[in-house]
C-alpha positions in Angstrom: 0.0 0.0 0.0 1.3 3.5 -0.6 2.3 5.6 2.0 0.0 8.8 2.7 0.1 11.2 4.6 -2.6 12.4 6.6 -4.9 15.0 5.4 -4.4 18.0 8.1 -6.5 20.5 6.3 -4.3 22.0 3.7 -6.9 20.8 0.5 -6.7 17.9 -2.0 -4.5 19.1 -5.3 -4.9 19.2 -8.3 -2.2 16.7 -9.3 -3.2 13.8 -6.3 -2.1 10.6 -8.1 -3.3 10.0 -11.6 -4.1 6.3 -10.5 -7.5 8.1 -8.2 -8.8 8.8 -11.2 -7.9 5.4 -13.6 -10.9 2.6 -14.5 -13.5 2.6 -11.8 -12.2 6.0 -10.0 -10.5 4.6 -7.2 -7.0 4.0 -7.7 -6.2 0.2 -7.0 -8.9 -0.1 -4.2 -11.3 2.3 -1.4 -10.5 5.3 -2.0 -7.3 4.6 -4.7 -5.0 3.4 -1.5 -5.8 -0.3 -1.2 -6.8 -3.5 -2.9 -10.5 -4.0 -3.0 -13.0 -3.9 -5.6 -13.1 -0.3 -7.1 -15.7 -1.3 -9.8 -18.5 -3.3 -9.0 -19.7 -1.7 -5.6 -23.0 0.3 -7.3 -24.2 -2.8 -8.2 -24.3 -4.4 -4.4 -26.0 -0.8 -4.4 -28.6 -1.0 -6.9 -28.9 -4.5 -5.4 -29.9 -3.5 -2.3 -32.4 -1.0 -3.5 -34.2 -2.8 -6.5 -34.2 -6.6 -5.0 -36.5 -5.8 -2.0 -38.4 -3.5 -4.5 -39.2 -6.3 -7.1 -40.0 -8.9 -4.5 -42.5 -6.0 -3.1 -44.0 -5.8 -6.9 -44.0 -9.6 -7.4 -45.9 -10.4 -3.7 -48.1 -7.2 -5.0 -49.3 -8.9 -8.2 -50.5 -11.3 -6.2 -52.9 -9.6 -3.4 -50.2 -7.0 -1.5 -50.9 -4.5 -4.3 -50.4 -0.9 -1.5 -47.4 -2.1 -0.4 -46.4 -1.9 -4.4 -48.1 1.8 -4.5 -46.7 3.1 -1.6 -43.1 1.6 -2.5 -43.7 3.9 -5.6 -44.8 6.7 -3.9 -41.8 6.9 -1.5 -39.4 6.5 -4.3 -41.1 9.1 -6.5 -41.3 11.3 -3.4 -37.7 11.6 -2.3 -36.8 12.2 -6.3 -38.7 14.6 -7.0 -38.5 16.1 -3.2 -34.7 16.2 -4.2 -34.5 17.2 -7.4 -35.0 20.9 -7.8 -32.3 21.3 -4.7 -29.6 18.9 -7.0 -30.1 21.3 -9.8 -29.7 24.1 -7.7 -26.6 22.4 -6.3 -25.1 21.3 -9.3 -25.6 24.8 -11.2 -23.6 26.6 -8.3 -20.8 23.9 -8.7 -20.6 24.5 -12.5 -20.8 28.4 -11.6 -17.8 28.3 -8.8 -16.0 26.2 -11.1 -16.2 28.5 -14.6 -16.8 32.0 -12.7 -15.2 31.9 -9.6 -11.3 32.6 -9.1 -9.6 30.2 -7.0 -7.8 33.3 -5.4 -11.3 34.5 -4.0 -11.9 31.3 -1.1 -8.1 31.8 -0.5 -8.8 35.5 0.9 -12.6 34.3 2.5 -11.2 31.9 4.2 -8.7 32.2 7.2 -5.3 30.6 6.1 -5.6 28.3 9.4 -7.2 25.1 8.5 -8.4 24.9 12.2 -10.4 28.2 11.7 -11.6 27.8 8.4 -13.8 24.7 9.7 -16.2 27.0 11.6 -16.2 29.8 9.3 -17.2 27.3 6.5 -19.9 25.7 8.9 -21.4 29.1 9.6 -21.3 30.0 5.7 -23.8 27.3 5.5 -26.4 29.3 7.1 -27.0 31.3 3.7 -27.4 28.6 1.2 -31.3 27.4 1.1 -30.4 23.9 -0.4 -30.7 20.5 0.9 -28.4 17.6 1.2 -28.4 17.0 -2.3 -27.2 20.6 -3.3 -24.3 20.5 -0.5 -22.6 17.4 -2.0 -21.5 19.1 -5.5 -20.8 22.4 -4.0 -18.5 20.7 -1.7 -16.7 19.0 -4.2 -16.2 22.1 -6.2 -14.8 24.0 -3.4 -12.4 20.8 -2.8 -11.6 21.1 -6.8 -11.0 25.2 -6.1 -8.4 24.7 -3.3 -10.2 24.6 -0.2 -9.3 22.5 2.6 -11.2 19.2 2.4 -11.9 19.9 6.4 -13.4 23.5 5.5 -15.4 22.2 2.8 -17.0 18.9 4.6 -17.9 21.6 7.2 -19.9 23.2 4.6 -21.7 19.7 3.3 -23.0 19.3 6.9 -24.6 22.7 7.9 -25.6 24.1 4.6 -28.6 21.5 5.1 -29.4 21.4 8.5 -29.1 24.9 9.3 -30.3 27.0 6.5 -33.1 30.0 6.9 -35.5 27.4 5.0 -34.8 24.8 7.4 -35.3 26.6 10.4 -38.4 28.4 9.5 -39.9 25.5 8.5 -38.7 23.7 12.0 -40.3 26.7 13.8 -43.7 26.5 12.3 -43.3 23.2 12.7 -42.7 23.2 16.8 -45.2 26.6 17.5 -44.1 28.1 20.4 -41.2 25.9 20.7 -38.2 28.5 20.2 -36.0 25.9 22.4 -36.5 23.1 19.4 -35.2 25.6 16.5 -32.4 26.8 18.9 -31.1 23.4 19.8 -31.4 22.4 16.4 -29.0 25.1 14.9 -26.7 24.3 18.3 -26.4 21.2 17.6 -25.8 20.7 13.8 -23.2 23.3 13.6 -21.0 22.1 16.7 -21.8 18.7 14.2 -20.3 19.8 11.6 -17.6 21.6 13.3 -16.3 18.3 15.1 -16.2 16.6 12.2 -14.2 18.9 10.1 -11.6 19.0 12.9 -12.2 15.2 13.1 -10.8 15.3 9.0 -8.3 17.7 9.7 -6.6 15.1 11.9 -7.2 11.9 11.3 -8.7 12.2 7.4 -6.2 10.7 4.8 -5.7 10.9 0.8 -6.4 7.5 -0.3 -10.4 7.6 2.0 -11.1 10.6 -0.6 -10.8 10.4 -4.2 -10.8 13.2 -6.4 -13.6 14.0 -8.7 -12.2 13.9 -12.8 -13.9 16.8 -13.9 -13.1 20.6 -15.5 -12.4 23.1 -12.3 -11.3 26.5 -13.3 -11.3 28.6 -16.2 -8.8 28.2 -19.0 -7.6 30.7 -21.4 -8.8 31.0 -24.3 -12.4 29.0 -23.8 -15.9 29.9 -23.0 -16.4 30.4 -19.6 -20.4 29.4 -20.7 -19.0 26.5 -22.2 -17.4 25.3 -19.0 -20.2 25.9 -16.7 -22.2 23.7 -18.9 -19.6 21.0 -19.1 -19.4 21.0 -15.4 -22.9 21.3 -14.6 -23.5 18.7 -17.2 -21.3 16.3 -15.2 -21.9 17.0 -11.9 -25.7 16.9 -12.8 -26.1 13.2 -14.7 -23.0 12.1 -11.9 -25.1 12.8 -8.8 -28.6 11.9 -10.2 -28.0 8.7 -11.3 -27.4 7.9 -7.1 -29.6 10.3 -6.3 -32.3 7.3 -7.6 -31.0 4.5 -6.2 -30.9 5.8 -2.8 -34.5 6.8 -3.2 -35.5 3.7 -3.9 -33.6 2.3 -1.3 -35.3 4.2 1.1 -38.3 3.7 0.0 -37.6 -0.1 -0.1 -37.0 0.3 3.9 -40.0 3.2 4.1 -42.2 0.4 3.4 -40.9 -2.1 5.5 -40.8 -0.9 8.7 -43.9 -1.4 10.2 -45.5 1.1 12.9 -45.5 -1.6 15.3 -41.8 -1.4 15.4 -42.4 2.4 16.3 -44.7 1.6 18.8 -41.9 -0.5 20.3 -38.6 1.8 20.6 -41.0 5.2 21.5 -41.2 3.9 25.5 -37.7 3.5 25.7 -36.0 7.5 26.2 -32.2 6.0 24.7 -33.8 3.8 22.4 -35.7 6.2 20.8 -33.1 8.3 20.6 -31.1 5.8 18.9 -34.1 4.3 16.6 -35.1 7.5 14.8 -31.4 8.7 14.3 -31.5 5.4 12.3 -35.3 5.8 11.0 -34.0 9.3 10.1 -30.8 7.7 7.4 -33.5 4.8 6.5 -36.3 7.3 5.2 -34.1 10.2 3.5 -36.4 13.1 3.5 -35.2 16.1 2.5 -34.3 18.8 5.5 -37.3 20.8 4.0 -39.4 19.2 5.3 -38.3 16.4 7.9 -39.5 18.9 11.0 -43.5 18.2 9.8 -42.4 14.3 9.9 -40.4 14.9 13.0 -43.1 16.7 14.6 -45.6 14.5 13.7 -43.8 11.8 15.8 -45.5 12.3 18.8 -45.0 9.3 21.4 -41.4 10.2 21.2 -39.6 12.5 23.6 -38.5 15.8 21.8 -34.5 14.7 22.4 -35.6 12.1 19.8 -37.0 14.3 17.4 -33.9 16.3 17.9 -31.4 13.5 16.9 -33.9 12.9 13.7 -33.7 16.5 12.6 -30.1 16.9 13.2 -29.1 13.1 11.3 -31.6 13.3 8.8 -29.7 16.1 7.0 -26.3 14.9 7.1 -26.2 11.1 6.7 -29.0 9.2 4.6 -29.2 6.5 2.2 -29.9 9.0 -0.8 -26.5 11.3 0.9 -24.2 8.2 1.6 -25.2 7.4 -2.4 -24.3 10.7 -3.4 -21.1 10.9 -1.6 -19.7 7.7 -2.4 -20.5 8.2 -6.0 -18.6 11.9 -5.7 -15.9 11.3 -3.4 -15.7 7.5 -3.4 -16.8 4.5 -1.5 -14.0 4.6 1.0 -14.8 8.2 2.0 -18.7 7.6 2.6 -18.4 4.3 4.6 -16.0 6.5 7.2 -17.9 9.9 6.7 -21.1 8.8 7.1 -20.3 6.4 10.4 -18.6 9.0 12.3 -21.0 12.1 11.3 -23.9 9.5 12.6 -22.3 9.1 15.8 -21.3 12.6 16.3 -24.9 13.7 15.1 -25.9 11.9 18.0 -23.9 12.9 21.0 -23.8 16.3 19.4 -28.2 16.1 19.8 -27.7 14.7 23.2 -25.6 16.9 24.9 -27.3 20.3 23.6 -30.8 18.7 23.8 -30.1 17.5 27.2 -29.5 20.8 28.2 -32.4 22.7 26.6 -35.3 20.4 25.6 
Protein backbone atom coordinates (compact mmCIF):
# COMPACT_ATOMS: atom_id res chain seq x y z
CA UNK A 1 0.00 0.00 0.00
CA UNK A 2 1.30 3.49 -0.62
CA UNK A 3 2.28 5.63 1.97
CA UNK A 4 0.02 8.84 2.66
CA UNK A 5 0.14 11.15 4.57
CA UNK A 6 -2.63 12.38 6.59
CA UNK A 7 -4.87 14.96 5.39
CA UNK A 8 -4.36 18.02 8.09
CA UNK A 9 -6.45 20.51 6.27
CA UNK A 10 -4.26 21.99 3.71
CA UNK A 11 -6.92 20.77 0.48
CA UNK A 12 -6.73 17.91 -1.96
CA UNK A 13 -4.49 19.11 -5.32
CA UNK A 14 -4.95 19.16 -8.30
CA UNK A 15 -2.20 16.66 -9.29
CA UNK A 16 -3.22 13.84 -6.28
CA UNK A 17 -2.15 10.63 -8.08
CA UNK A 18 -3.32 10.03 -11.56
CA UNK A 19 -4.08 6.25 -10.50
CA UNK A 20 -7.49 8.13 -8.21
CA UNK A 21 -8.76 8.81 -11.23
CA UNK A 22 -7.95 5.43 -13.59
CA UNK A 23 -10.85 2.62 -14.47
CA UNK A 24 -13.51 2.55 -11.78
CA UNK A 25 -12.23 6.01 -10.04
CA UNK A 26 -10.45 4.65 -7.25
CA UNK A 27 -7.05 3.99 -7.69
CA UNK A 28 -6.17 0.21 -7.02
CA UNK A 29 -8.89 -0.12 -4.21
CA UNK A 30 -11.32 2.30 -1.40
CA UNK A 31 -10.49 5.30 -2.02
CA UNK A 32 -7.33 4.55 -4.69
CA UNK A 33 -5.00 3.38 -1.47
CA UNK A 34 -5.77 -0.29 -1.25
CA UNK A 35 -6.79 -3.48 -2.91
CA UNK A 36 -10.52 -3.96 -2.96
CA UNK A 37 -13.00 -3.89 -5.64
CA UNK A 38 -13.07 -0.26 -7.13
CA UNK A 39 -15.65 -1.30 -9.78
CA UNK A 40 -18.51 -3.26 -9.01
CA UNK A 41 -19.69 -1.74 -5.57
CA UNK A 42 -22.96 0.34 -7.35
CA UNK A 43 -24.21 -2.79 -8.21
CA UNK A 44 -24.30 -4.35 -4.42
CA UNK A 45 -25.97 -0.83 -4.37
CA UNK A 46 -28.58 -1.01 -6.91
CA UNK A 47 -28.89 -4.52 -5.45
CA UNK A 48 -29.95 -3.54 -2.28
CA UNK A 49 -32.42 -1.02 -3.51
CA UNK A 50 -34.17 -2.78 -6.49
CA UNK A 51 -34.15 -6.65 -4.97
CA UNK A 52 -36.46 -5.82 -1.98
CA UNK A 53 -38.40 -3.54 -4.53
CA UNK A 54 -39.18 -6.32 -7.09
CA UNK A 55 -40.04 -8.86 -4.48
CA UNK A 56 -42.53 -5.97 -3.10
CA UNK A 57 -44.02 -5.78 -6.88
CA UNK A 58 -43.96 -9.62 -7.37
CA UNK A 59 -45.85 -10.38 -3.68
CA UNK A 60 -48.08 -7.19 -4.99
CA UNK A 61 -49.33 -8.88 -8.23
CA UNK A 62 -50.53 -11.34 -6.19
CA UNK A 63 -52.86 -9.59 -3.43
CA UNK A 64 -50.20 -6.98 -1.50
CA UNK A 65 -50.86 -4.47 -4.26
CA UNK A 66 -50.39 -0.93 -1.52
CA UNK A 67 -47.38 -2.08 -0.43
CA UNK A 68 -46.40 -1.92 -4.37
CA UNK A 69 -48.12 1.77 -4.49
CA UNK A 70 -46.67 3.10 -1.56
CA UNK A 71 -43.11 1.57 -2.54
CA UNK A 72 -43.71 3.92 -5.61
CA UNK A 73 -44.79 6.75 -3.95
CA UNK A 74 -41.83 6.94 -1.50
CA UNK A 75 -39.36 6.52 -4.35
CA UNK A 76 -41.06 9.08 -6.54
CA UNK A 77 -41.25 11.30 -3.40
CA UNK A 78 -37.71 11.56 -2.30
CA UNK A 79 -36.79 12.22 -6.27
CA UNK A 80 -38.67 14.55 -6.97
CA UNK A 81 -38.47 16.15 -3.21
CA UNK A 82 -34.65 16.20 -4.18
CA UNK A 83 -34.51 17.21 -7.37
CA UNK A 84 -35.01 20.94 -7.84
CA UNK A 85 -32.29 21.28 -4.74
CA UNK A 86 -29.59 18.87 -7.00
CA UNK A 87 -30.14 21.31 -9.78
CA UNK A 88 -29.68 24.08 -7.68
CA UNK A 89 -26.58 22.42 -6.31
CA UNK A 90 -25.10 21.25 -9.29
CA UNK A 91 -25.60 24.79 -11.16
CA UNK A 92 -23.63 26.60 -8.25
CA UNK A 93 -20.76 23.91 -8.65
CA UNK A 94 -20.56 24.49 -12.47
CA UNK A 95 -20.76 28.42 -11.56
CA UNK A 96 -17.84 28.30 -8.82
CA UNK A 97 -16.00 26.21 -11.10
CA UNK A 98 -16.19 28.48 -14.64
CA UNK A 99 -16.80 32.03 -12.71
CA UNK A 100 -15.16 31.89 -9.59
CA UNK A 101 -11.29 32.60 -9.14
CA UNK A 102 -9.60 30.22 -7.05
CA UNK A 103 -7.77 33.25 -5.40
CA UNK A 104 -11.35 34.54 -3.96
CA UNK A 105 -11.93 31.26 -1.06
CA UNK A 106 -8.12 31.81 -0.49
CA UNK A 107 -8.81 35.51 0.95
CA UNK A 108 -12.60 34.34 2.48
CA UNK A 109 -11.19 31.89 4.23
CA UNK A 110 -8.68 32.17 7.19
CA UNK A 111 -5.33 30.59 6.09
CA UNK A 112 -5.55 28.30 9.41
CA UNK A 113 -7.18 25.10 8.48
CA UNK A 114 -8.36 24.94 12.16
CA UNK A 115 -10.36 28.23 11.71
CA UNK A 116 -11.57 27.77 8.41
CA UNK A 117 -13.77 24.66 9.67
CA UNK A 118 -16.24 27.05 11.63
CA UNK A 119 -16.15 29.78 9.31
CA UNK A 120 -17.23 27.34 6.49
CA UNK A 121 -19.88 25.73 8.91
CA UNK A 122 -21.44 29.09 9.60
CA UNK A 123 -21.31 29.99 5.67
CA UNK A 124 -23.80 27.25 5.46
CA UNK A 125 -26.42 29.26 7.12
CA UNK A 126 -27.03 31.34 3.74
CA UNK A 127 -27.37 28.57 1.21
CA UNK A 128 -31.33 27.43 1.14
CA UNK A 129 -30.37 23.94 -0.38
CA UNK A 130 -30.68 20.54 0.87
CA UNK A 131 -28.39 17.61 1.18
CA UNK A 132 -28.41 16.98 -2.32
CA UNK A 133 -27.17 20.61 -3.35
CA UNK A 134 -24.32 20.46 -0.50
CA UNK A 135 -22.61 17.43 -1.97
CA UNK A 136 -21.55 19.11 -5.52
CA UNK A 137 -20.79 22.42 -3.97
CA UNK A 138 -18.50 20.71 -1.66
CA UNK A 139 -16.72 19.02 -4.20
CA UNK A 140 -16.19 22.12 -6.18
CA UNK A 141 -14.83 24.02 -3.44
CA UNK A 142 -12.36 20.83 -2.84
CA UNK A 143 -11.58 21.08 -6.76
CA UNK A 144 -10.97 25.17 -6.06
CA UNK A 145 -8.43 24.74 -3.33
CA UNK A 146 -10.24 24.63 -0.24
CA UNK A 147 -9.30 22.54 2.63
CA UNK A 148 -11.23 19.24 2.42
CA UNK A 149 -11.88 19.88 6.40
CA UNK A 150 -13.37 23.51 5.46
CA UNK A 151 -15.45 22.16 2.76
CA UNK A 152 -17.02 18.94 4.63
CA UNK A 153 -17.91 21.58 7.23
CA UNK A 154 -19.90 23.20 4.64
CA UNK A 155 -21.67 19.73 3.32
CA UNK A 156 -23.02 19.27 6.85
CA UNK A 157 -24.58 22.74 7.87
CA UNK A 158 -25.62 24.13 4.64
CA UNK A 159 -28.64 21.54 5.12
CA UNK A 160 -29.45 21.43 8.49
CA UNK A 161 -29.12 24.88 9.34
CA UNK A 162 -30.29 27.02 6.54
CA UNK A 163 -33.13 29.96 6.91
CA UNK A 164 -35.47 27.41 5.01
CA UNK A 165 -34.80 24.77 7.39
CA UNK A 166 -35.27 26.57 10.38
CA UNK A 167 -38.38 28.37 9.48
CA UNK A 168 -39.85 25.53 8.54
CA UNK A 169 -38.67 23.68 12.00
CA UNK A 170 -40.35 26.75 13.81
CA UNK A 171 -43.71 26.52 12.30
CA UNK A 172 -43.33 23.16 12.70
CA UNK A 173 -42.75 23.16 16.81
CA UNK A 174 -45.18 26.60 17.49
CA UNK A 175 -44.12 28.05 20.43
CA UNK A 176 -41.18 25.91 20.74
CA UNK A 177 -38.15 28.47 20.21
CA UNK A 178 -36.03 25.90 22.42
CA UNK A 179 -36.51 23.12 19.40
CA UNK A 180 -35.20 25.65 16.46
CA UNK A 181 -32.41 26.80 18.86
CA UNK A 182 -31.15 23.39 19.83
CA UNK A 183 -31.35 22.35 16.37
CA UNK A 184 -28.98 25.09 14.90
CA UNK A 185 -26.69 24.34 18.31
CA UNK A 186 -26.35 21.16 17.60
CA UNK A 187 -25.77 20.66 13.76
CA UNK A 188 -23.19 23.27 13.55
CA UNK A 189 -21.00 22.06 16.70
CA UNK A 190 -21.78 18.73 14.16
CA UNK A 191 -20.26 19.79 11.55
CA UNK A 192 -17.64 21.60 13.26
CA UNK A 193 -16.35 18.30 15.09
CA UNK A 194 -16.21 16.57 12.17
CA UNK A 195 -14.19 18.94 10.12
CA UNK A 196 -11.62 19.03 12.92
CA UNK A 197 -12.15 15.20 13.11
CA UNK A 198 -10.75 15.33 9.02
CA UNK A 199 -8.29 17.71 9.74
CA UNK A 200 -6.61 15.08 11.91
CA UNK A 201 -7.19 11.89 11.32
CA UNK A 202 -8.69 12.24 7.37
CA UNK A 203 -6.18 10.73 4.78
CA UNK A 204 -5.66 10.92 0.77
CA UNK A 205 -6.44 7.55 -0.26
CA UNK A 206 -10.38 7.56 2.00
CA UNK A 207 -11.08 10.58 -0.55
CA UNK A 208 -10.80 10.36 -4.25
CA UNK A 209 -10.84 13.24 -6.40
CA UNK A 210 -13.62 13.98 -8.67
CA UNK A 211 -12.24 13.92 -12.79
CA UNK A 212 -13.89 16.83 -13.90
CA UNK A 213 -13.10 20.58 -15.48
CA UNK A 214 -12.37 23.06 -12.29
CA UNK A 215 -11.30 26.53 -13.27
CA UNK A 216 -11.34 28.57 -16.20
CA UNK A 217 -8.76 28.18 -19.01
CA UNK A 218 -7.65 30.73 -21.41
CA UNK A 219 -8.85 30.96 -24.25
CA UNK A 220 -12.40 29.00 -23.81
CA UNK A 221 -15.94 29.93 -23.04
CA UNK A 222 -16.44 30.37 -19.56
CA UNK A 223 -20.35 29.36 -20.74
CA UNK A 224 -19.03 26.47 -22.18
CA UNK A 225 -17.36 25.30 -18.98
CA UNK A 226 -20.20 25.89 -16.68
CA UNK A 227 -22.19 23.66 -18.90
CA UNK A 228 -19.56 21.00 -19.11
CA UNK A 229 -19.41 20.99 -15.38
CA UNK A 230 -22.90 21.26 -14.60
CA UNK A 231 -23.54 18.68 -17.19
CA UNK A 232 -21.28 16.34 -15.24
CA UNK A 233 -21.94 16.99 -11.88
CA UNK A 234 -25.74 16.86 -12.76
CA UNK A 235 -26.10 13.15 -14.68
CA UNK A 236 -22.98 12.05 -11.92
CA UNK A 237 -25.07 12.82 -8.83
CA UNK A 238 -28.58 11.92 -10.23
CA UNK A 239 -27.98 8.73 -11.31
CA UNK A 240 -27.42 7.91 -7.15
CA UNK A 241 -29.55 10.27 -6.31
CA UNK A 242 -32.28 7.33 -7.55
CA UNK A 243 -30.95 4.55 -6.24
CA UNK A 244 -30.86 5.84 -2.80
CA UNK A 245 -34.45 6.83 -3.20
CA UNK A 246 -35.54 3.73 -3.87
CA UNK A 247 -33.58 2.33 -1.30
CA UNK A 248 -35.27 4.23 1.06
CA UNK A 249 -38.34 3.71 0.00
CA UNK A 250 -37.64 -0.14 -0.13
CA UNK A 251 -37.00 0.26 3.93
CA UNK A 252 -39.95 3.22 4.14
CA UNK A 253 -42.19 0.41 3.39
CA UNK A 254 -40.86 -2.07 5.45
CA UNK A 255 -40.77 -0.86 8.72
CA UNK A 256 -43.92 -1.40 10.17
CA UNK A 257 -45.51 1.10 12.88
CA UNK A 258 -45.54 -1.57 15.31
CA UNK A 259 -41.80 -1.40 15.43
CA UNK A 260 -42.37 2.44 16.33
CA UNK A 261 -44.74 1.59 18.81
CA UNK A 262 -41.87 -0.52 20.27
CA UNK A 263 -38.64 1.81 20.55
CA UNK A 264 -40.96 5.21 21.52
CA UNK A 265 -41.15 3.87 25.53
CA UNK A 266 -37.66 3.52 25.72
CA UNK A 267 -35.97 7.52 26.23
CA UNK A 268 -32.18 6.05 24.73
CA UNK A 269 -33.84 3.81 22.36
CA UNK A 270 -35.75 6.21 20.84
CA UNK A 271 -33.10 8.34 20.57
CA UNK A 272 -31.07 5.78 18.88
CA UNK A 273 -34.05 4.34 16.61
CA UNK A 274 -35.11 7.52 14.84
CA UNK A 275 -31.37 8.66 14.34
CA UNK A 276 -31.55 5.43 12.28
CA UNK A 277 -35.35 5.77 10.98
CA UNK A 278 -33.98 9.26 10.06
CA UNK A 279 -30.81 7.72 7.39
CA UNK A 280 -33.53 4.75 6.55
CA UNK A 281 -36.27 7.31 5.16
CA UNK A 282 -34.05 10.24 3.53
CA UNK A 283 -36.38 13.06 3.54
CA UNK A 284 -35.24 16.13 2.54
CA UNK A 285 -34.32 18.76 5.54
CA UNK A 286 -37.28 20.76 4.00
CA UNK A 287 -39.44 19.21 5.27
CA UNK A 288 -38.31 16.42 7.95
CA UNK A 289 -39.45 18.88 10.96
CA UNK A 290 -43.46 18.20 9.77
CA UNK A 291 -42.41 14.34 9.91
CA UNK A 292 -40.44 14.85 13.03
CA UNK A 293 -43.15 16.69 14.58
CA UNK A 294 -45.65 14.53 13.69
CA UNK A 295 -43.79 11.82 15.75
CA UNK A 296 -45.48 12.31 18.83
CA UNK A 297 -45.03 9.32 21.39
CA UNK A 298 -41.41 10.23 21.21
CA UNK A 299 -39.62 12.52 23.57
CA UNK A 300 -38.48 15.80 21.84
CA UNK A 301 -34.50 14.75 22.45
CA UNK A 302 -35.56 12.13 19.83
CA UNK A 303 -36.98 14.28 17.38
CA UNK A 304 -33.93 16.28 17.88
CA UNK A 305 -31.44 13.47 16.94
CA UNK A 306 -33.95 12.88 13.72
CA UNK A 307 -33.71 16.53 12.65
CA UNK A 308 -30.08 16.93 13.25
CA UNK A 309 -29.07 13.05 11.30
CA UNK A 310 -31.61 13.29 8.77
CA UNK A 311 -29.70 16.05 6.99
CA UNK A 312 -26.33 14.89 7.14
CA UNK A 313 -26.23 11.10 6.70
CA UNK A 314 -29.02 9.23 4.64
CA UNK A 315 -29.18 6.54 2.17
CA UNK A 316 -29.86 8.99 -0.82
CA UNK A 317 -26.52 11.28 0.91
CA UNK A 318 -24.21 8.16 1.60
CA UNK A 319 -25.24 7.43 -2.38
CA UNK A 320 -24.26 10.71 -3.42
CA UNK A 321 -21.14 10.87 -1.57
CA UNK A 322 -19.72 7.68 -2.44
CA UNK A 323 -20.49 8.20 -5.97
CA UNK A 324 -18.59 11.86 -5.69
CA UNK A 325 -15.95 11.32 -3.35
CA UNK A 326 -15.70 7.47 -3.43
CA UNK A 327 -16.82 4.46 -1.54
CA UNK A 328 -14.01 4.56 0.98
CA UNK A 329 -14.82 8.17 1.98
CA UNK A 330 -18.66 7.61 2.55
CA UNK A 331 -18.39 4.29 4.59
CA UNK A 332 -15.96 6.46 7.23
CA UNK A 333 -17.87 9.91 6.69
CA UNK A 334 -21.07 8.84 7.09
CA UNK A 335 -20.28 6.39 10.36
CA UNK A 336 -18.58 9.01 12.34
CA UNK A 337 -21.02 12.09 11.31
CA UNK A 338 -23.92 9.52 12.58
CA UNK A 339 -22.33 9.09 15.80
CA UNK A 340 -21.25 12.59 16.34
CA UNK A 341 -24.87 13.66 15.13
CA UNK A 342 -25.93 11.85 18.00
CA UNK A 343 -23.87 12.86 21.02
CA UNK A 344 -23.78 16.35 19.45
CA UNK A 345 -28.21 16.08 19.84
CA UNK A 346 -27.69 14.72 23.15
CA UNK A 347 -25.65 16.89 24.88
CA UNK A 348 -27.28 20.33 23.58
CA UNK A 349 -30.85 18.73 23.75
CA UNK A 350 -30.14 17.47 27.17
CA UNK A 351 -29.50 20.78 28.17
CA UNK A 352 -32.36 22.73 26.60
CA UNK A 353 -35.27 20.38 25.64
Amino acid sequence: MRGVAPVRGEGVRQDVSAADSGPGGEGSGPGGGGSGPPRFWPLLLLGAAVVPGSVLFLLGRWGDAPAVQAWRTVCLAVTVQALPFLLLGTALSGAISAFVPEGVFRRVLPRRPALAVPVAGVAGVVLPGCECASVPVASSLIGRGVPPAAAFAFLLSAPAVNPVVLTATAIAFPGNPAMVLARLLASLATAFVMGWLWLRFGRTEWLRPVVRHTGHRTGRSRWDEFRTGFQHDFLHAGGFLVLGAMAAATFNVAVPRSVLDTFAAAPWMSVLFLAGLAVLLAVCSEADAFLAASLTGFPPLARLAFMVVGPMVDLKLIALQAGTFGRAFAVRFSAATFVVAVACSALVGGGLL
